[in-house]
TORMIKE-364082 format. One record per residue (C-alpha): residue in one letter; x, y, z. Coordinates in nm, 3 decimals. Each point is the difference from the previous one (the first is absolute). Last residue first. Example, Ala and Ser with C-alpha at 12.3 -4.5 7.8 and 13.67 -1.06 7.14 Angstrom:
% residues 2
S;1.367;-0.106;0.714
A;-0.137;-0.344;0.066
//
This chain:
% residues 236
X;0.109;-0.241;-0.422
X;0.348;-0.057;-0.135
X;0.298;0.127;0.130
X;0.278;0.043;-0.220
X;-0.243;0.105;-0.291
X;-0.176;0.151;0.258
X;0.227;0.309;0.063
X;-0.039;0.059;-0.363
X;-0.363;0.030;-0.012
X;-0.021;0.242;0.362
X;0.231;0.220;-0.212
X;-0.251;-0.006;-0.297
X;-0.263;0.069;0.205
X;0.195;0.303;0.155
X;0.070;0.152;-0.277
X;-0.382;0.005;-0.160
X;-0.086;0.125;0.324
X;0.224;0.241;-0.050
X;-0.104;0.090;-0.288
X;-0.324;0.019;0.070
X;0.022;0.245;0.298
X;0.188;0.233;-0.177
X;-0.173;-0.010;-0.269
X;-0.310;0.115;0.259
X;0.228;0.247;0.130
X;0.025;0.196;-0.357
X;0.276;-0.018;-0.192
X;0.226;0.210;-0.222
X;0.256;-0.243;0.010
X;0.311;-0.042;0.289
X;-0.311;-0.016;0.194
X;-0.016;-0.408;-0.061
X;0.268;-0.118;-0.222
X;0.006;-0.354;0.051
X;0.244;-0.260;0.074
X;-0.027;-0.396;0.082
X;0.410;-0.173;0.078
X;0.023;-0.386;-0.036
X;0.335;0.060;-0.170
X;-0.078;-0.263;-0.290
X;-0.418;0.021;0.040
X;0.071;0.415;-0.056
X;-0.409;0.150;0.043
X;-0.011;0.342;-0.111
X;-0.360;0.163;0.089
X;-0.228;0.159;-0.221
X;-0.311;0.234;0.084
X;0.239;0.337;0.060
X;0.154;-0.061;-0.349
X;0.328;-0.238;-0.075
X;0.292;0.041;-0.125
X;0.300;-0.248;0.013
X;0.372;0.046;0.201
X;0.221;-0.219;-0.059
X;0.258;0.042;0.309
X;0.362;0.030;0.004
X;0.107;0.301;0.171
X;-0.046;0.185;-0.304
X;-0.309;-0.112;-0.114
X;-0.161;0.107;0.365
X;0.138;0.361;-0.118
X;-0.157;-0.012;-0.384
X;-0.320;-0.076;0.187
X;0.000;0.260;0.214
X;0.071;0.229;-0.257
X;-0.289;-0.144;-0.191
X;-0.232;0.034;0.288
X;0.079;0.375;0.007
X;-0.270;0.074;0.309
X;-0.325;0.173;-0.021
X;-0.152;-0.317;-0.236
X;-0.219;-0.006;-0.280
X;-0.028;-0.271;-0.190
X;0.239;-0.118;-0.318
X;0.309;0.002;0.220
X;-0.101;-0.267;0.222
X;0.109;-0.083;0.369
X;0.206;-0.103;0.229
X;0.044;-0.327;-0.085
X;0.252;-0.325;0.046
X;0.149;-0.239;-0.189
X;0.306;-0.121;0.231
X;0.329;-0.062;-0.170
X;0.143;-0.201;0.296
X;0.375;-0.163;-0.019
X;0.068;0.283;0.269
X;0.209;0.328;-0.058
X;-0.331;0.163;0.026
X;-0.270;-0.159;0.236
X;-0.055;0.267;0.268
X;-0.020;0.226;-0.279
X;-0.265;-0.135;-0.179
X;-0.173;-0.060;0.309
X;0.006;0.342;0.134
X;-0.099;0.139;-0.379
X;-0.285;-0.264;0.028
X;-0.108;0.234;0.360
X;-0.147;0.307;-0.233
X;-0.349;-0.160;-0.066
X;-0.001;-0.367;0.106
X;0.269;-0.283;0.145
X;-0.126;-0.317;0.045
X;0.229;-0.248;0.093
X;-0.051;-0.429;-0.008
X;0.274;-0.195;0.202
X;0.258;-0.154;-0.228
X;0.202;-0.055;0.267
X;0.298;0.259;-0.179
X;-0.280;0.192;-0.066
X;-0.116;0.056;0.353
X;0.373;0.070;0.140
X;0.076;0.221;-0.273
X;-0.303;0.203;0.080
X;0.118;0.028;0.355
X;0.390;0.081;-0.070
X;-0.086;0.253;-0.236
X;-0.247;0.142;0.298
X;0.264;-0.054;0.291
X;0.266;0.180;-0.249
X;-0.221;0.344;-0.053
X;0.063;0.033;-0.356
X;0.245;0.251;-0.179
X;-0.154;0.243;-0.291
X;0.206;-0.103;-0.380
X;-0.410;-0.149;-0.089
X;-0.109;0.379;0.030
X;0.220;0.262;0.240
X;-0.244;0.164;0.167
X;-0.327;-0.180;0.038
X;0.165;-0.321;-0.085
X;0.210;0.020;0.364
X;-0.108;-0.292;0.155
X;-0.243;-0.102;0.292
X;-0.048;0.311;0.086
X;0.007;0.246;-0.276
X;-0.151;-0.254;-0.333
X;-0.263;-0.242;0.268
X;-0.029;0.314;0.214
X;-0.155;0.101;-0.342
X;-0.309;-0.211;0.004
X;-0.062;-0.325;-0.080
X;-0.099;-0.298;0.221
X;0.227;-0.303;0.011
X;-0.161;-0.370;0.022
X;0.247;-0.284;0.107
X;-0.031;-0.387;0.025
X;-0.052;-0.318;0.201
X;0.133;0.113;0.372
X;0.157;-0.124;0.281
X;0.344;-0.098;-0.186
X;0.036;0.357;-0.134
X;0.058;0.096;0.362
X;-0.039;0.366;0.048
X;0.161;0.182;0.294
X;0.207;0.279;-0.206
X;-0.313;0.059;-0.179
X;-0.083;0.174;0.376
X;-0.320;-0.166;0.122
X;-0.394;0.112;-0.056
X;-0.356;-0.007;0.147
X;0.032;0.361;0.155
X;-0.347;0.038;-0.232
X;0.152;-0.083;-0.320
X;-0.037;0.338;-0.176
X;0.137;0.236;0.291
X;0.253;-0.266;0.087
X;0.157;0.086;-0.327
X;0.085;0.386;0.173
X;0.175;-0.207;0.251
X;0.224;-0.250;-0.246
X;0.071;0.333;-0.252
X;0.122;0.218;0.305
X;-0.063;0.345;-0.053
X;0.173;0.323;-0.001
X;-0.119;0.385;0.006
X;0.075;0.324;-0.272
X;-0.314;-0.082;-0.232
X;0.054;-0.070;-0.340
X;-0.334;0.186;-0.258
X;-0.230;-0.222;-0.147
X;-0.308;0.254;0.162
X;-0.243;-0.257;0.151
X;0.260;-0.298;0.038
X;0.240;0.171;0.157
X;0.338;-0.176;-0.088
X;0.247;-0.164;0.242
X;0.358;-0.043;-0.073
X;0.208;-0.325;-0.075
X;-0.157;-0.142;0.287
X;0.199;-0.151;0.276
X;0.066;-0.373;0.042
X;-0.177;-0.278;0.135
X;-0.086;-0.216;-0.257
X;-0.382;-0.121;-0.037
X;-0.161;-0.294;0.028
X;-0.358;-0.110;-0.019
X;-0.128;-0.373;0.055
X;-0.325;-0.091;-0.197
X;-0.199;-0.285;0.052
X;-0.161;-0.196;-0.314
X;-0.389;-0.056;-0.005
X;-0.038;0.130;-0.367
X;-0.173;0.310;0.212
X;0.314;0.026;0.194
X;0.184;0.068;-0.306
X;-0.257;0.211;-0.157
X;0.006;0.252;0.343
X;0.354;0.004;0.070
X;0.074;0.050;-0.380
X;-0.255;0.253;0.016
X;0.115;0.206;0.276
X;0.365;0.063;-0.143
X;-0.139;0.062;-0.359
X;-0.221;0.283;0.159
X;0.256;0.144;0.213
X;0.271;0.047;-0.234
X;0.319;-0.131;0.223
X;0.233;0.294;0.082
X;0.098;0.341;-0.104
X;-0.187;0.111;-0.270
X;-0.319;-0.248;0.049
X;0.001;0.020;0.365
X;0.092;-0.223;0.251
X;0.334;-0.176;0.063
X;0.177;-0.241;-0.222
X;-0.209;-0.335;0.032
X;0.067;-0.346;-0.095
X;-0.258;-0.275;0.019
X;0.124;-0.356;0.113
X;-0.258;-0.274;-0.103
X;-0.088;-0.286;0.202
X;-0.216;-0.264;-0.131
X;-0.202;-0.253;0.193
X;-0.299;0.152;-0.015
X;0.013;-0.037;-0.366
X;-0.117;-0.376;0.047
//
């Protein structure tokens, strides 16, 4: 049964512009434990790389902790990344938003040449090395893409479709994940990315021009798939 599964989801604060987006961090909790599966949230504990008001846009002159302002989103139900145990758990699901490209690497600023933060390379390493399922959607496929270069990995991931519209340079993007190695594909708001090789699901979510209702489908759609490839090793 999917009650049995255990799936790790990563978080990078709170906030779209400087931490996890909200929405995509609430419904991966929510469609994961709706497919039955219990979710386990982790966080690294390391400063912000600045904090952003979220009603103006403008950097605000204070300091944050990515692991506390996290807590925010999963209740106080959460554990420094440094803590995780791969072993304990079935797969991965990573919410987007920017902490994802200024906290948990440097994409934001520097593109695909940005450093990661090593617990997180180490993390995602760890799953795909066990061929343990990922999902990775909206901004947080440039973590994994990066996490994996220099490996034997040439993930196909998404963020994205040029042909719809979108307020970020998805081809950019693109062109950066291709540098560090990964194929990157194109697909709309309603599509997912499903790699059966690297076992990794994507989807673009808000990094489209989307409403909260795509949202919500496709990351249900992600999720599904996720839950799919964790039972291939498990069956129901």
């Amino acid at each position: 049964m999917a009650d049995q599964f255990k799936v790790g989801v990563l978080l990078s604060g709170s906030g779209v512009y400087d931490g996890s987006e909200i929405h995509e961090a609430v419904f991966t909790l929510l469609i994961l434990q709706k497919l039955g599966v219990k979710t386990h949230c982790f966080a690294p504990n390391v400063t912000q790389h600045h904090v952003i008001n979220h009603l103006t846009g403008e950097e605000m002159s204070e300091k944050r902790n990515v692991l506390i302002e996290a807590a925010r989103i999963a209740r106080g139900d959460i554990q420094d990344l440094a803590e995780i145990n791969i072993d304990e758990l079935h797969a991965l699901a990573m919410p987007g938003g920017f902490g994802a490209a200024k906290n948990l690497t440097k994409w934001a600023f520097s593109g695909p040449e940005g450093a990661i933060l090593e617990e997180v390379q180490q993390t995602i390493q760890a799953f795909h090395q066990a061929k343990k399922p990922i999902a990775a959607i909206c901004m947080s496929p440039t973590t994994v893409a990066k996490a994996l270069e220099g490996t034997h990995a040439h993930a196909t991931l998404t963020v994205g479709t040029t042909i719809e519209q979108s307020p970020y340079d998805i081809q950019a993007i693109s062109d950066g994940m291709k540098k560090v190695g990964a194929n990157p594909s194109m697909k709309s708001v309603k599509e997912i990315e499903i790699d059966e090789e690297n076992r990794i699901v994507t989807s673009p979510c808000y990094m489209m021009e989307a409403s909260i209702v795509e949202v919500y489908e496709g990351i249900e759609k992600t999720m599904e798939a996720l839950v799919n490839l964790i039972q291939e090793d498990i069956p129901v």
